[in-house]
C-alpha positions, 0 to 999 in steps of 0.5 A: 868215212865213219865218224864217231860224234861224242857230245856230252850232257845237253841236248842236240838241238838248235832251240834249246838253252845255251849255246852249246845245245846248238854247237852240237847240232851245227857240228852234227849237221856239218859232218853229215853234210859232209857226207861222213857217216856219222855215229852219235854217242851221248853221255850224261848224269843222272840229272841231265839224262832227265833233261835230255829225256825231256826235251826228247818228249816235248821236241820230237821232232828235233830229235827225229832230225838228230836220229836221221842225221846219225847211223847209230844213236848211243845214250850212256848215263854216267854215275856221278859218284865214283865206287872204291873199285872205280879209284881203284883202277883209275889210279892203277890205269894213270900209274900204268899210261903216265896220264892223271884224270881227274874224273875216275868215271872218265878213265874206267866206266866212259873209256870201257863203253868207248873202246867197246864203240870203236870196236864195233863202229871202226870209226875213222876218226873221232870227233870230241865235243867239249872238255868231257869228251875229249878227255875220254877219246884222248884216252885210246891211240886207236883214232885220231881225235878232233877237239872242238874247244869252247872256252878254257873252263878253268878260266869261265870257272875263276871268274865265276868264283872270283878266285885264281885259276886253277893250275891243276885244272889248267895243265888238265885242259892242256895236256888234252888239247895238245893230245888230240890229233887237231883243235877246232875253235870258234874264238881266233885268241883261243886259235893262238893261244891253241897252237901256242901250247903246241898243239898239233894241227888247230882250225877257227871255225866259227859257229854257223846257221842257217840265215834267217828270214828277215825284213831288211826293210824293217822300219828303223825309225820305229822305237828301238829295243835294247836287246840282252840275249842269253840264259842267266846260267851262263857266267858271261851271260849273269856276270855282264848284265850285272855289270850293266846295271851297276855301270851303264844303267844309272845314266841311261835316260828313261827313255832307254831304260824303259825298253830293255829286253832280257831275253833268257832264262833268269832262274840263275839271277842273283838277289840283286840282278832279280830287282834289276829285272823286275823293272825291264822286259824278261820274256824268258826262254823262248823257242823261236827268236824270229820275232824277238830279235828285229833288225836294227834293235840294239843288242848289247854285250857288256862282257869284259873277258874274251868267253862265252859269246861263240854262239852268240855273235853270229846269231846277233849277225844273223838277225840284222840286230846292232852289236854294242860290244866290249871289245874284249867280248867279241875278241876273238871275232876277225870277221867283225869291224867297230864302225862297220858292222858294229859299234865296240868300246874298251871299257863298260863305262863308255857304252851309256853314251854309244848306246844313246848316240845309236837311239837317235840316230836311226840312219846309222842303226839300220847301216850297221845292221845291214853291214851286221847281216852282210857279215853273217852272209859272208862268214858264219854260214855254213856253206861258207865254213863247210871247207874248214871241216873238209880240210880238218878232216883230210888233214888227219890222213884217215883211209876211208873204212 
């Protein structure tokens, strides 16, 4: 079937920063593997179109991958501000639908280009990534819409800020997830807390990869790294290492402290977490993680709320790597188990000791990273997830176009 693919902002592309680059890529990879005929449109602002022009320059051949995936590539960039005449027809089109958009740009400039898409695609269905997207295709009633959602962006935004949550922000999120016709999500909270709200078909699909070549014969007894990954942008990313130094740092034996590794970018490091920085080992962005991520390393995770960690997780897994994880964190993982495959604490206190007791204990690293790669194997790769998509899609009883 033909499929409509809107994804919005940040390139295509399994290797580049933050998680959600590589979220479109899998959903991208999944449908075609599926055999749906996908049809792509990608839409930004000015300042993220520059973005994705360079990363389009300096990985080809990535995006070569994305281009032949796609029967048709559509590149849209969206003004930021919206014109008076813009308001304008936004109010007059919430007046006349009973449905307020926030974004004025959504309801006029995206809804025109995406009714025009439709009309010249005839998609069986369209698939939203992301809030932006799906506010847009919610829109129309010609297509079924499938949501993926990440995150409750009101909830990532109080936490970022220290403020309440938004409510007009919240009742916009929701009114969205229960208007497409079925939700996907990476997070099993977010699954119930989905159909909670009464939404009408919801899926957990985790985040899949293809599984990386690896050493389960890695010496374990070799001197173990502390592993944070993931750019400073990303508020559970910033946030968490924060409060690892602040918390867990100070009683850590030198020893430990002596061999942490930052991987990401930390541009986005404020005054204090930058000094922090300058005494461990920051690599960076780096393309390749292969070399990086050594099975039975430690990798921590010292977030205290249940975002921000769909792509994380699974990658971890993947690398044969040892979760130590506030359960909070990774709550919304079914497939993972403290004392099996990972090691989880209730509070960010109690991570010094477990960390420590794991340093010297080099049998029990390499047993909970072998379990760690056994549960990568067993549910986040993509020929095991690929029946989800399949039944999502069925589901919406599209005829094939």
């Amino acid at each position: 079937m033909r499929c409509l693919l809107i994804v919005a902002q940040y390139p295509i592309s399994p290797n580049f920063r933050g998680g959600g680059s590589a979220n479109f890529y899998e959903k991208l990879t999944a449908l075609k593997s599926l055999g749906h005929q996908v049809h792509l449109w990608h839409y930004a602002y000015a300042e993220q179109r520059q973005i994705f022009d360079d990363f389009v320059r300096t990985d080809a051949e990535t995006y070569h991958r994305v281009q032949q995936m796609c029967e048709s590539v559509q590149l849209t960039t969206l003004p930021r501000a919206a014109s008076i005449l813009t308001r304008i027809q936004a109010r007059i089109g919430d007046w006349a639908t009973g449905t307020h958009v926030e974004n004025p740009i959504f309801r006029t400039v995206a809804l025109r280009h995406l009714t025009r898409s439709i009309k010249r695609i005839n998609p069986a269905f369209i698939w939203a990534h992301h809030f932006g997207p799906a506010r847009i295709a919610t829109l129309q009633q010609q297509r079924p819409v499938v949501y993926t959602h990440h995150d409750w962006l009101y909830r990532v935004q109080a936490l970022r800020q220290g403020r309440a949550e938004d409510p007009r922000m919240r009742r916009q999120e929701e009114d969205v997830a229960r208007s497409a016709a079925a939700v996907v999500t990476g997070s099993l909270v977010e699954h119930q807390q989905l159909k909670d709200l009464g939404c009408r078909s919801v899926e957990y699909i985790p985040m899949a990869y293809e599984p990386v070549q690896w050493n389960g014969a890695h010496d374990a007894d070799e001197t173990p790294r502390i592993v944070h990954l993931g750019g400073l942008g990303t508020t559970a990313n910033r946030l968490g290492l924060e409060r690892f130094f602040d918390v867990v740092w100070p009683a850590l034996p030198d020893s430990a402290r002596r061999n942490l590794w930052v991987i990401g970018d930390t541009a986005a490091a404020g005054p204090m977490l930058a000094r922090h920085l300058e005494s461990v080992r920051c690599t960076g962005f780096v393309r390749d993680l292969g070399p990086l991520l050594r099975p039975f390393d430690l990798h921590i995770i010292p977030w205290e709320h249940d975002t921000g960690q769909r792509t994380r997780l699974p990658l971890i897994f993947n690398h044969g790597q040892v979760v130590v994880a506030v359960k909070a964190s990774v709550a919304g993982f079914p497939e993972i188990r403290d004392g099996m495959d990972c090691r989880l604490v209730d509070r960010i206190d109690e991570m010094g000791p477990v960390i420590e007791e794991l340093l010297n204990d080099p049998a029990e690293r390499r047993r909970l990273g072998l379990a760690a790669r056994q549960t990568f194997e067993r549910s986040f790769t993509r020929s095991v997830l690929l029946p989800r998509y399949a039944s999502v899609i069925a589901a919406l009883g599209c005829r094939t176009q």
